[in-house]
C-alpha positions as CSV (number, residue, x, y, z in Angstrom):
1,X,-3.6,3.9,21.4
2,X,-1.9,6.1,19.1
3,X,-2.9,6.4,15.1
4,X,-1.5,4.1,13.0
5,X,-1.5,4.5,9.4
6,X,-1.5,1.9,6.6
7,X,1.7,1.9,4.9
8,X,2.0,0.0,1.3
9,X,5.1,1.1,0.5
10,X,8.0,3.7,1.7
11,X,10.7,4.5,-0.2
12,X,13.6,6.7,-1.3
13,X,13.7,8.7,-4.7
14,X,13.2,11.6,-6.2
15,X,10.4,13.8,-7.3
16,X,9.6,13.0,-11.0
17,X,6.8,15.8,-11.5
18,X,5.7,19.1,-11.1
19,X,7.3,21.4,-9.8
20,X,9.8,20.1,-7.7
21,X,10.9,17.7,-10.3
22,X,14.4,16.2,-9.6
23,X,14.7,16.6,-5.7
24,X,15.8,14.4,-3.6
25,X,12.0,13.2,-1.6
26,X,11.2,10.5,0.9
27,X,7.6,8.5,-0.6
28,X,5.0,7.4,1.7
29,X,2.4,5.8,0.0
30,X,-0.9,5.1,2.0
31,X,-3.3,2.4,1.2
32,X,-6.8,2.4,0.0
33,X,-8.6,4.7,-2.2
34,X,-12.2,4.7,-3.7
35,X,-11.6,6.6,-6.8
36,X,-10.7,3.7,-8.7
37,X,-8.9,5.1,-11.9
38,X,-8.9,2.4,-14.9
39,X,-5.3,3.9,-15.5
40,X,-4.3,4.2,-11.8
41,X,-0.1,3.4,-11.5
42,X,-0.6,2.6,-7.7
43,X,-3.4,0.3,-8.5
44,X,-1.9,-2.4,-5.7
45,X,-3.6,0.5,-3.1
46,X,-6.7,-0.5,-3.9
47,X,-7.3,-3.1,-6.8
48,X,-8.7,-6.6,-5.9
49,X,-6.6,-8.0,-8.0
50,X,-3.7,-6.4,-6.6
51,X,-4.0,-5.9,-2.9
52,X,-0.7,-7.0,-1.3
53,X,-1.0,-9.7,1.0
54,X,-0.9,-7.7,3.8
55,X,-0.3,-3.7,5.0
56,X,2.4,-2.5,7.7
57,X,0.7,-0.4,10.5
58,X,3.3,2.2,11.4
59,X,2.8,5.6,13.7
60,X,3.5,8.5,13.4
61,X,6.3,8.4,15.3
62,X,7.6,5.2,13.3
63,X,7.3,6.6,10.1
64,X,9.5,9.7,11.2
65,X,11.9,7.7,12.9
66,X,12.4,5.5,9.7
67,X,12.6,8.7,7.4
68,X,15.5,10.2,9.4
69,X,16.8,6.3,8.9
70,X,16.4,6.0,5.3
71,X,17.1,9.6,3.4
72,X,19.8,12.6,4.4
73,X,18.8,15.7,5.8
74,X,17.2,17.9,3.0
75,X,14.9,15.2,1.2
76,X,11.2,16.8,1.7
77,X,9.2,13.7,2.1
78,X,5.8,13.0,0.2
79,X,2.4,11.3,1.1
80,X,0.7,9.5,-1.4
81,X,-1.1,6.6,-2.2
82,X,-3.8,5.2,-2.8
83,X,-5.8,8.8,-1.2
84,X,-4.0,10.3,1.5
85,X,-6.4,12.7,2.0
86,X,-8.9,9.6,3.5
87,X,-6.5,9.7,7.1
88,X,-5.7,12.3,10.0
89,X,-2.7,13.7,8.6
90,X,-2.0,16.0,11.2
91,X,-0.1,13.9,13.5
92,X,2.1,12.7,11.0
93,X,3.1,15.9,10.1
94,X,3.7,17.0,13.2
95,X,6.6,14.5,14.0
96,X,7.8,15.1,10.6
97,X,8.6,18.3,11.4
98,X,10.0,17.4,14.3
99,X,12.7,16.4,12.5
100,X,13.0,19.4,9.9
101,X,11.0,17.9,7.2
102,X,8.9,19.4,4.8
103,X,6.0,17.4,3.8
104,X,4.1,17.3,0.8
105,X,0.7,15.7,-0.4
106,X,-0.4,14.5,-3.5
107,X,-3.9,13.8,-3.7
108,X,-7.7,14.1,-5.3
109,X,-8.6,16.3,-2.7
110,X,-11.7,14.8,-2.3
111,X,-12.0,15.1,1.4
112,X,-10.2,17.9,3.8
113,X,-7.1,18.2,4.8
114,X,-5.9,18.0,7.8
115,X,-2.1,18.7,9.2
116,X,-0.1,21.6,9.0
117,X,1.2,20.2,5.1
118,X,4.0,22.3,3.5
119,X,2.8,21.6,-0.1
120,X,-0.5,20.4,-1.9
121,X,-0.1,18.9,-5.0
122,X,-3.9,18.3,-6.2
123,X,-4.9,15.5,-8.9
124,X,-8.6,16.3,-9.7
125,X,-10.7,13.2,-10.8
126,X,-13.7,14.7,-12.9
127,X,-15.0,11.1,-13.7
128,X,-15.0,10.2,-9.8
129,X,-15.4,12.2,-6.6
130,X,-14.5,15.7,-7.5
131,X,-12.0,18.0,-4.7
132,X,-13.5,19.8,-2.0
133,X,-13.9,23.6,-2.6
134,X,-11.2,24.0,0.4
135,X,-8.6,21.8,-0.9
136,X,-8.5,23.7,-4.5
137,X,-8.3,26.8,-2.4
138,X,-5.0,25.8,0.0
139,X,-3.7,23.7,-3.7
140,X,-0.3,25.0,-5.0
141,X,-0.1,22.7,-7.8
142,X,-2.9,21.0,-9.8
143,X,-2.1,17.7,-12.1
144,X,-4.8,17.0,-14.5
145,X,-3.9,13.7,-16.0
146,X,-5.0,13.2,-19.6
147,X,-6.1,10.1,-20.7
148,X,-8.0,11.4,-23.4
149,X,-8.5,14.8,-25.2
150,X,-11.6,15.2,-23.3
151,X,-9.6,15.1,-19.9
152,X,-8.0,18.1,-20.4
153,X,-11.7,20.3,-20.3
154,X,-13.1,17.9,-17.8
155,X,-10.2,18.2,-15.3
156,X,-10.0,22.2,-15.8
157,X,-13.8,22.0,-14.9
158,X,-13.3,20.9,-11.4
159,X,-11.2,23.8,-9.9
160,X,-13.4,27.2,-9.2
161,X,-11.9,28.8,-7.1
162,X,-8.0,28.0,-7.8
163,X,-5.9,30.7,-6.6
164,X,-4.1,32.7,-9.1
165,X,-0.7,31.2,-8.5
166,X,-1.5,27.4,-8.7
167,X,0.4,26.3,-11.1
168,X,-1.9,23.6,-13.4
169,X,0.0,20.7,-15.1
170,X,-1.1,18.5,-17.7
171,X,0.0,15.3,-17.6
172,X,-0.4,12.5,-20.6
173,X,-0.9,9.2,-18.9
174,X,1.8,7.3,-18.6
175,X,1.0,4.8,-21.3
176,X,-0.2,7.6,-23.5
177,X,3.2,8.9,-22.8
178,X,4.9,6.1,-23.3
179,X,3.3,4.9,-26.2
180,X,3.7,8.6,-28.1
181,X,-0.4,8.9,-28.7
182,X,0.4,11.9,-31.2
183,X,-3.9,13.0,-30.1
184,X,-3.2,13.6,-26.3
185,X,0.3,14.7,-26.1
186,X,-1.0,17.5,-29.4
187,X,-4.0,18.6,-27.6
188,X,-1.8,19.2,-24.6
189,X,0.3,21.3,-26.6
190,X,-2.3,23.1,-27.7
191,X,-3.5,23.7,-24.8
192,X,-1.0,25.1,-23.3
193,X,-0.3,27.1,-26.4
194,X,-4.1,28.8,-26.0
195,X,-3.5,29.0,-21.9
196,X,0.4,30.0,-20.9
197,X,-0.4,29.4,-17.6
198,X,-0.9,25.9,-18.3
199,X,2.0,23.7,-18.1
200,X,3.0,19.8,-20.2
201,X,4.1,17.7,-17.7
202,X,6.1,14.2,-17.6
203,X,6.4,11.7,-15.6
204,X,10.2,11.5,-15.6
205,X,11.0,9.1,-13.0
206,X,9.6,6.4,-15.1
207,X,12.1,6.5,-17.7
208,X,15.0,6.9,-15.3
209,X,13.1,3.8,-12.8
210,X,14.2,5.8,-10.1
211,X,11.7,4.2,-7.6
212,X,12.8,0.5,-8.4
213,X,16.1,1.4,-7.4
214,X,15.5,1.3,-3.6
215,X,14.7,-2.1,-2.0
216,X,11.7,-0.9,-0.1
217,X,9.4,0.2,-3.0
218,X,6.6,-2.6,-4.5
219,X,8.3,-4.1,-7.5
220,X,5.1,-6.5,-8.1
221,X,3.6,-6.0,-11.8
222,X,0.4,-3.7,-11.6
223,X,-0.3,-2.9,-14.9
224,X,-3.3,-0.7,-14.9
225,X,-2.4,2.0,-18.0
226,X,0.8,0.3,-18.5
227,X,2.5,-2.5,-19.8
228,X,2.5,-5.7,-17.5
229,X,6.0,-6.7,-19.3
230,X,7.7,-4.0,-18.3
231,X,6.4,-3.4,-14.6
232,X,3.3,-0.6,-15.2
């Protein structure tokens, strides 16, 4: 029987962060994840309160097949979730190359990784389950999020061993963000004043709602860090 991954949601967007910010991507969100951030914006991956009332099993094979369905050639497609990292990558990967994807990851890095993945985009957790030592090694971006001036340090403190051309954002949390907390989006500022190769970071889709806009992508009100009115 071949592996089938839990799929919460699939949809197409584009990349509102980092360094590939503003390209056309393919999101494939996984469910599950035991880091449990109070903030989290994908809290329906995990949360009890949350949980959907059910998850779509879907190959390998499915999932590339609905990709090539659902985006134009040129849109990299990016696992998320919920923790990626938790499931056998490798055969995903595989058959989205198959079709002349890239594929990126965002994750916590907290176990290895496994696939032949184009792009790691690592989210430490300092107040959970820290990254392994190999994931910070094969990173190529780090996204510290900052919920709290204390974040910043804490986040920073979980990457020995980051190779010299990581790049390392700091990103408020969204309803930090949103809400213009003058004390984390200054001490990012400073921060990256003190560090240049630190970088402020946005969320950007969020003010666009580029996600909503497809029909596949959960609409439901998870309001972890956000604002339950407005749909985070």
């Amino acid at each position: 029987m071949s592996l089938k991954y839990p799929v919460h949601e699939r949809f197409y967007t584009w990349q509102g962060e980092g360094v590939h910010l503003g390209r056309a991507a393919y999101f494939i969100r996984l469910y599950g994840c035991p880091q449990a951030c109070p903030w989290c914006d994908s809290a329906g991956t995990w949360h009890r309160d949350y949980r959907p009332d059910s998850v779509k099993l879907m190959s390998a094979q499915e999932l590339a097949d609905v990709v090539q369905a659902e985006s134009p050639e040129g849109a990299f497609v990016v696992v998320t979730g919920g923790e990626p990292i938790l499931f056998d990558l490798a055969p995903l990967v595989d058959a989205l190359h198959a079709t002349g994807r890239r594929v990126h990851i965002e994750t916590s890095g907290i176990a290895p990784l496994r696939g032949d993945i184009d792009w790691v985009t690592l989210s430490p957790k300092p107040f959970g389950q820290w990254p392994e030592a190999s994931v910070v090694d094969r990173a190529d971006e780090v996204k510290i999020i900052v919920h709290d001036v204390a974040d910043i340090q804490a986040g920073l403190d979980t990457l020995p061993g980051l190779r010299d051309e990581a790049v390392v954002w700091l990103h408020p949390e969204w309803s930090r963000a949103r809400d213009r907390d003058t004390a984390v989006l200054n001490a990012i500022t400073e921060a990256v004043k003190a560090n240049p190769r630190l970088r402020a970071g946005y969320q950007m889709h969020k003010l666009y709602r580029a996600d909503d806009l497809d029909v596949h992508s959960d609409k439901r009100l998870v309001p972890l860090g956000g604002n339950a009115k407005l749909g985070y």
